[in-house]
C-alpha positions as semicolon CSV with decimal commas, in nm:
position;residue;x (nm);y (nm);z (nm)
1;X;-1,389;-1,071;-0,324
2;X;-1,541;-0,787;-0,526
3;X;-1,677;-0,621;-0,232
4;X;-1,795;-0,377;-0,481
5;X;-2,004;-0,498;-0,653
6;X;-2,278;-0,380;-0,436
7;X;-2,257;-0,023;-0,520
8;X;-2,272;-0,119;-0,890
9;X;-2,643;-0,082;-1,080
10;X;-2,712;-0,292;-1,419
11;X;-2,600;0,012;-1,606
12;X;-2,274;0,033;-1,406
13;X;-2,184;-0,308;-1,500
14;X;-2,313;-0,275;-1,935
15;X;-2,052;0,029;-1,921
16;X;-1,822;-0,200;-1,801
17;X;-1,899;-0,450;-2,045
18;X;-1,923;-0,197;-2,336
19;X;-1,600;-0,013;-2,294
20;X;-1,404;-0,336;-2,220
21;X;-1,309;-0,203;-1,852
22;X;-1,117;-0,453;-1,597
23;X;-0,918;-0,702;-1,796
24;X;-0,632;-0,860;-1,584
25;X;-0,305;-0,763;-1,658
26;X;-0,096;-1,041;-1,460
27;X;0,189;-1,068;-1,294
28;X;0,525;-0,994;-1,442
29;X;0,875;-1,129;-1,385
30;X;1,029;-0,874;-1,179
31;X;0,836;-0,812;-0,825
32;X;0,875;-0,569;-0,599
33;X;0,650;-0,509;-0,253
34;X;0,562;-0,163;-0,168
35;X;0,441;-0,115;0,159
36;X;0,266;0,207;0,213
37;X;0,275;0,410;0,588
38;X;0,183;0,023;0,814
39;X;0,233;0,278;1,109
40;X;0,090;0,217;1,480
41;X;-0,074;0,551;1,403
42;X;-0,296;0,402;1,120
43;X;-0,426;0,135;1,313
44;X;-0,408;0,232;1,678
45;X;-0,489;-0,076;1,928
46;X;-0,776;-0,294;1,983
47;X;-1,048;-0,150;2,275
48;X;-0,863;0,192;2,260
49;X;-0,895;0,305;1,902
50;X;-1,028;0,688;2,026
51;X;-0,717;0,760;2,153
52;X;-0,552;0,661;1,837
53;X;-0,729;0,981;1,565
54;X;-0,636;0,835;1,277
55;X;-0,682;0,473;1,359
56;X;-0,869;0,265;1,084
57;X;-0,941;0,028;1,334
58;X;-0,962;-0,320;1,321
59;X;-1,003;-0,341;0,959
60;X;-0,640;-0,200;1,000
61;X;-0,503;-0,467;1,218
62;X;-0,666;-0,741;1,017
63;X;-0,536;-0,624;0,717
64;X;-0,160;-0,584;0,904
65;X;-0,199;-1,001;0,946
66;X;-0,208;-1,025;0,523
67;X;0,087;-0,785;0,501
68;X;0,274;-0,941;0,709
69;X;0,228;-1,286;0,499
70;X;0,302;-1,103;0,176
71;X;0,610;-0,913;0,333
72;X;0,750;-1,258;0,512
73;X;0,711;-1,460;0,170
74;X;0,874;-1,208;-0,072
75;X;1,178;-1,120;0,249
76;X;1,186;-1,571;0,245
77;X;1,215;-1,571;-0,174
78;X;1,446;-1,245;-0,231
79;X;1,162;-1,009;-0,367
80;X;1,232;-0,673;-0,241
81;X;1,034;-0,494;0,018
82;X;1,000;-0,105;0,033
83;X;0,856;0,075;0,344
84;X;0,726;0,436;0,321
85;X;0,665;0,600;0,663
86;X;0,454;0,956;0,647
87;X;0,598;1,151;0,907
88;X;0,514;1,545;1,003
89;X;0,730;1,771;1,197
90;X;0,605;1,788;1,531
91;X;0,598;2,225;1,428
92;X;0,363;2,130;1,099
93;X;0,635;2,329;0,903
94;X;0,621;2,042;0,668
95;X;0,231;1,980;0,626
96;X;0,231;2,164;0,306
97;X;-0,095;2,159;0,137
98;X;-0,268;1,873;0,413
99;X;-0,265;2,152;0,680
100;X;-0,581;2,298;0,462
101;X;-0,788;2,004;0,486
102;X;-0,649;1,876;0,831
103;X;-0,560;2,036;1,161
104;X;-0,211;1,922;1,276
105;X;-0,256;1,718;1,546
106;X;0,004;1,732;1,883
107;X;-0,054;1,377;1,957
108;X;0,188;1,078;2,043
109;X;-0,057;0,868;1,861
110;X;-0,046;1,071;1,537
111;X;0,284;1,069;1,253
112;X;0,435;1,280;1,409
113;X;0,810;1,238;1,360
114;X;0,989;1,123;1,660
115;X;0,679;0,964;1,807
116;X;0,539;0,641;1,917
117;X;0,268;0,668;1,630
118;X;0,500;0,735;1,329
119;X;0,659;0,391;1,404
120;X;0,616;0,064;1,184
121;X;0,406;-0,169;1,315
122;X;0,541;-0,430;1,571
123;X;0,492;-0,698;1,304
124;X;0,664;-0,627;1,044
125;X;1,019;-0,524;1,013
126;X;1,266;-0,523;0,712
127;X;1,519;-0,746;0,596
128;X;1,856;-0,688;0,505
129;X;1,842;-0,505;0,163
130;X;1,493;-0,368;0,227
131;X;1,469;0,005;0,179
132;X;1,260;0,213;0,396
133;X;1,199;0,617;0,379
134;X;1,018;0,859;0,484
135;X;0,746;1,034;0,245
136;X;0,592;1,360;0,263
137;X;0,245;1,349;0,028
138;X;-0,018;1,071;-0,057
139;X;0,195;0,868;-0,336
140;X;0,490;0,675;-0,245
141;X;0,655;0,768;-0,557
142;X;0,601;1,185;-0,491
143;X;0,939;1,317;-0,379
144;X;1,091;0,970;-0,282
145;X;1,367;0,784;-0,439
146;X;1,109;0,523;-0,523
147;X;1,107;0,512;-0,870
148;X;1,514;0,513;-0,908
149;X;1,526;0,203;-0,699
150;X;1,242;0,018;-0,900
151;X;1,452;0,094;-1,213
152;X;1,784;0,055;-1,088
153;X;1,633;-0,343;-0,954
154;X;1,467;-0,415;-1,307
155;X;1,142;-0,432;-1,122
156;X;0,832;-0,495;-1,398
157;X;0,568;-0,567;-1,106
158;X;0,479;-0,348;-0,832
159;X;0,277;-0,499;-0,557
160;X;0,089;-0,232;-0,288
161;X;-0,019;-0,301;0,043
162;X;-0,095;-0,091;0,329
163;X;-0,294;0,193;0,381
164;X;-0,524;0,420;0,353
165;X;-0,680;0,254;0,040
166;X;-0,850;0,570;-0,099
167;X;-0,602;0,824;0,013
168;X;-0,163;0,712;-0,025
169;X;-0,261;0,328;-0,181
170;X;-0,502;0,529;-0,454
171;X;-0,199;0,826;-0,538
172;X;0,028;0,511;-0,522
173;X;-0,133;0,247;-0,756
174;X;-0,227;0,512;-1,013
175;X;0,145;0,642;-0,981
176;X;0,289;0,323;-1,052
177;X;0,060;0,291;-1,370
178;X;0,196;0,607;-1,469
179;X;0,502;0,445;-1,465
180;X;0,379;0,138;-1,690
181;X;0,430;-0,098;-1,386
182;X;0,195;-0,384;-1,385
183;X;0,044;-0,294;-1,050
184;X;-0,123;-0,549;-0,818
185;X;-0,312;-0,497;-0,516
186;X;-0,392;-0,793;-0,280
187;X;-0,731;-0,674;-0,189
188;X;-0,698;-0,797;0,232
189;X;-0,388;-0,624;0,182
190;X;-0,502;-0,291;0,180
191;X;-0,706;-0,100;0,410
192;X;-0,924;0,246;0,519
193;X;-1,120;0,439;0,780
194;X;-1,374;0,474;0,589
195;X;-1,611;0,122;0,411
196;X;-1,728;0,238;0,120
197;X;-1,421;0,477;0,052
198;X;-1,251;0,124;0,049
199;X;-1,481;-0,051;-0,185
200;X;-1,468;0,227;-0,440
201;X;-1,131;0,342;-0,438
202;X;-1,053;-0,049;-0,485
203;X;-1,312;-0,068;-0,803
204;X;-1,171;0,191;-0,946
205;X;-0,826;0,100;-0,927
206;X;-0,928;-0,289;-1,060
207;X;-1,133;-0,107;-1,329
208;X;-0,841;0,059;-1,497
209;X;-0,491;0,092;-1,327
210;X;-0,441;-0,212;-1,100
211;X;-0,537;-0,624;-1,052
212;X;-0,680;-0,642;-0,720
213;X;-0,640;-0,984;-0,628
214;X;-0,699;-1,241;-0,362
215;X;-0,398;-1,235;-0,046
216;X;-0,309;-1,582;-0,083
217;X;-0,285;-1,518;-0,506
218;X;-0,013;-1,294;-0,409
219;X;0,175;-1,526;-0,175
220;X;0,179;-1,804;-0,416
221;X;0,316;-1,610;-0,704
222;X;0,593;-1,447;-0,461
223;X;0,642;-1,850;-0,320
224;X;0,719;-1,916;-0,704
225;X;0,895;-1,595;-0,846
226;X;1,157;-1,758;-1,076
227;X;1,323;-1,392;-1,072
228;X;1,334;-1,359;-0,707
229;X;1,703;-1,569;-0,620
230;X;1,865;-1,368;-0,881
231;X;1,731;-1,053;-0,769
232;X;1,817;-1,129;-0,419
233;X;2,195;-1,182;-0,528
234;X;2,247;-0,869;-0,723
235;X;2,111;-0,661;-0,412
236;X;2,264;-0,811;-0,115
């Protein structure tokens, strides 16, 4: 599962070694799932991805498949879900800072607010006492009520799926270790445009801010949360 491990020489992995890099921090009591802009714009549709510009292809839509297992198993056990949708105003007067790297795009197919491509994908969709909300930079937690809803839940475990792994998941996971959450990331979970962009931005989160773990290591814990009944009554 370490896909990279690759990438790494023998003197990559003795500074590992040496500075005691990687150790697992586990899973906590408290879960939450954070899923991070799972938009038709991030992973367009099969045999038409060109029309799609910011599609990541099928490593997107085989990725959706593991969110949707991890999203349908903490909905079935009481864990809460929270959806983050990046949406631009179809005028850019909200691209802030992005508009210098990117050129706003006036596509239905982009995340553009109000447009086919700025909605959730068709398989997922929140329960009752999911939270979903719009977000306007990289990190879920950046201008969002995020944070206030992890506290106000007593949430000690934040779990990250969606996409793109070196761009929102990245500003996300290391935001949520700012916050001293353990942070998890189910590597199938998680997904990008770009290969190695995904294999790096995943070591690097493993290495110091996040366990990146196995899909089905995720279900099983979420299948077993002894918190998640009693969280599921105090938030209905």
């Amino acid at each position: 599962m370490d896909i990279w491990n690759s990438y790494l020489s023998e003197a990559d992995r003795a500074t590992l070694a040496r500075g005691r890099f990687g150790r697992r921090m586990g899973f906590g009591q408290r879960p939450a799932v954070v899923v991070i802009d799972a938009q038709k714009y991030m992973v367009g549709e099969a045999g038409n991805d060109a029309s799609w510009p910011s599609s990541c292809g099928d490593a997107g839509r085989q990725a959706v498949q593991a969110i949707a297992r991890i999203v349908q198993a903490a909905q079935a056990n009481g864990v809460p879900c929270f959806f983050t949708l990046f949406e631009l105003a179809p005028d850019g007067s909200d691209i802030g800072g992005y508009g210098r790297k990117r050129d706003l795009l006036d596509s239905p197919h982009w995340c553009l607010a109000g447009s086919r491509g700025a909605e959730l994908v068709d398989e997922l969709s929140p329960a009752p006492g999911d939270v979903v909300f719009v977000k306007k930079k990289p990190s879920g937690f950046h201008g969002t009520p995020l944070l206030g809803y992890l506290v106000d839940r007593g949430i000690d475990t934040v779990i990250v799926v969606g996409g793109a792994t070196s761009n929102c998941i990245r500003a996300t996971v290391f935001d949520s270790a700012s916050y001293n959450y353990r942070t998890i990331v189910p590597a199938e979970a998680v997904f990008d445009r770009i290969a190695v962009s995904h294999a790096i931005s995943l070591f690097d989160m493993d290495r110091q801010f996040a366990d990146v773990v196995a899909a089905d290591e995720v279900v099983d814990y979420l299948r077993q949360c002894p918190a998640a009944a009693a969280s599921n009554q105090t938030h209905t």
